[in-house]
N, C-alpha and C positions, 0 to 999 in steps of 0.2 A: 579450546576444549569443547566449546560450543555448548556448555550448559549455562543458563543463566539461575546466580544464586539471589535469594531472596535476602535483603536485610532479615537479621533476626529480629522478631519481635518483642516487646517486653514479655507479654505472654511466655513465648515459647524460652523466651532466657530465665523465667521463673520457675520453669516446667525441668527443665535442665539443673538450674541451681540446686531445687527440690533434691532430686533423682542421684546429683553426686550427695547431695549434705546426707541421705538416707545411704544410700550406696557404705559413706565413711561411718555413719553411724554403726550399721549392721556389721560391719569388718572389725571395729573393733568392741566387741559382745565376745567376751572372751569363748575358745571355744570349751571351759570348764563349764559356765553358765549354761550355752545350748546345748550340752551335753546331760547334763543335769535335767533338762526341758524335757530333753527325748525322753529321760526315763520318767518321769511325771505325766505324761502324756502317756506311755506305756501303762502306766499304772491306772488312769483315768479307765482307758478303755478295758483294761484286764477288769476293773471294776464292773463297769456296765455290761461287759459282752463276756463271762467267764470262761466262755468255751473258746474263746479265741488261740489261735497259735503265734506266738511273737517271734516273730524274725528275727531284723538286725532293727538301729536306730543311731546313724550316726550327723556328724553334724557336716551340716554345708558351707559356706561362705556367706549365704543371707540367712542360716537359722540350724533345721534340722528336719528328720524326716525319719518314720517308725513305717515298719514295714509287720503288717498283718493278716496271718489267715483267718477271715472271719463266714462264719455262716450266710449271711448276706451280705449284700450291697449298702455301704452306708448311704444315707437319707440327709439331707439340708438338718434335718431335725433332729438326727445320728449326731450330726457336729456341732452342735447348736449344744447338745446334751453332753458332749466331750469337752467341751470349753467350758463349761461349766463347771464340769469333773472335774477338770483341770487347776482351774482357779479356787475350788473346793480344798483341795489336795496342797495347795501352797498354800493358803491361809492356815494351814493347821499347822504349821511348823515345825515337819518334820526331820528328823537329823540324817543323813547319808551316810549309813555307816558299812564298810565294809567287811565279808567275811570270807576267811577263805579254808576251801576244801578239798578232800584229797580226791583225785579222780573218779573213780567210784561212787565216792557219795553225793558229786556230783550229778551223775550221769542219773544217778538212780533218785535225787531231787530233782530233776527237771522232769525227769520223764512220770513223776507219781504225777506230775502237778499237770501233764499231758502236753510239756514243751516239745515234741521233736525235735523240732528246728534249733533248740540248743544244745539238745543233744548231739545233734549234728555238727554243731561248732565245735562243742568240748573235745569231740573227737577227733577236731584238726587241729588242734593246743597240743604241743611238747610238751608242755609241763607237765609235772605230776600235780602240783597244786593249783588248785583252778580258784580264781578269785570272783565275788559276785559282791553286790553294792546290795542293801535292803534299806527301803526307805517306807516309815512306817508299822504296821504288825505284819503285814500278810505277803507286800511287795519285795518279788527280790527278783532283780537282773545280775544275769551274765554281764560281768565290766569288769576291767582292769583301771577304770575312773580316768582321772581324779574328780572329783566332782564339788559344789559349793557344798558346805555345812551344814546349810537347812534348806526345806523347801521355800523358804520364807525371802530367803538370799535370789530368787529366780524374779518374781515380778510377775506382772501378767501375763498370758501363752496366747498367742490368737493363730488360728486354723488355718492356714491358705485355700490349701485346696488338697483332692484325694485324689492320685493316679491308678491304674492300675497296673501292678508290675507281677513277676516273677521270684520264685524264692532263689535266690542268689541271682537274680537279672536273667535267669535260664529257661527259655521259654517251655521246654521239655517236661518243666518243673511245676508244680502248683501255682495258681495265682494266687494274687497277695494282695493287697490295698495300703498303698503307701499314702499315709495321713503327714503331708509338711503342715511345717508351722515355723513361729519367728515367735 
């Protein structure tokens, strides 16, 4: 073949070991848990940023990731102040409870509260009953769940990083700020 391979080194066999043991770890985080994250994380920044527009928030294979129209560019010190939020918000033990509503009062909740963006979903849902999760007094997402019981149940949230994306991936479409996390 004509490539010459290197002995692995211990180093690099640590580095490896590391990488799958984290890899299995994060696979199985169930996805009720990361799901739960997302909307904690949701609610974090619906706190600090009020005027925000919330997208989607669904879960990945290494965590989850919430997608954001926000008036600015968030800042090191933006996320710094969202993990914060975050860990705030599950120390307080909140319960995940779901409610559900009939189309209409749907559409016309979301949009007093100035969600477009889920008004926009609600209106590609067959259903006549649209189901939403509220966690807390103020917080409530669009979800069809299931989600853990308390916020207490999640553990601690940390930030990856922020891309910037499109609402529904369309670039034709508003930009967004997808904040992942694990």
């Amino acid at each position: 073949w004509g490539h010459k391979f290197e002995p692995c080194t211990a180093h690099s066999f640590l580095i490896l070991l590391f990488f799958k043991l984290m890899n299995s770890i994060l696979s199985n985080i169930s996805d009720e848990l990361k799901h739960s994250a997302s909307h904690i994380l949701a609610a974090a920044v619906m706190q600090l940023f009020p005027d925000a527009k919330m997208g989607v928030g669904p879960v990945t294979k290494e965590g989850f990731y919430y997608d954001f129209e926000l008036s600015k560019k968030l800042s090191q010190k933006d996320i710094k102040n969202i993990e914060t939020k975050i860990n705030e918000i599950i120390q307080m033990n909140l319960p995940f409870q779901q409610m559900i509503l009939e189309r209409e009062s749907a559409i016309n909740m979301v949009l007093q509260r100035g969600q477009i963006y889920k008004a926009e979903l609600i209106n590609s849902i067959p259903d006549s009953e649209i189901s939403f999760y509220r966690t807390g007094e103020t917080f409530i997402d669009l979800c069809r769940g299931p989600h853990v019981n308390s916020t207490l149940d999640i553990g601690p949230i940390k930030i990856l990083k922020i891309e910037e994306t499109h609402w529904n991936e369309d670039e034709s479409r508003p930009k967004m700020q997808r904040i992942i996390g694990i």
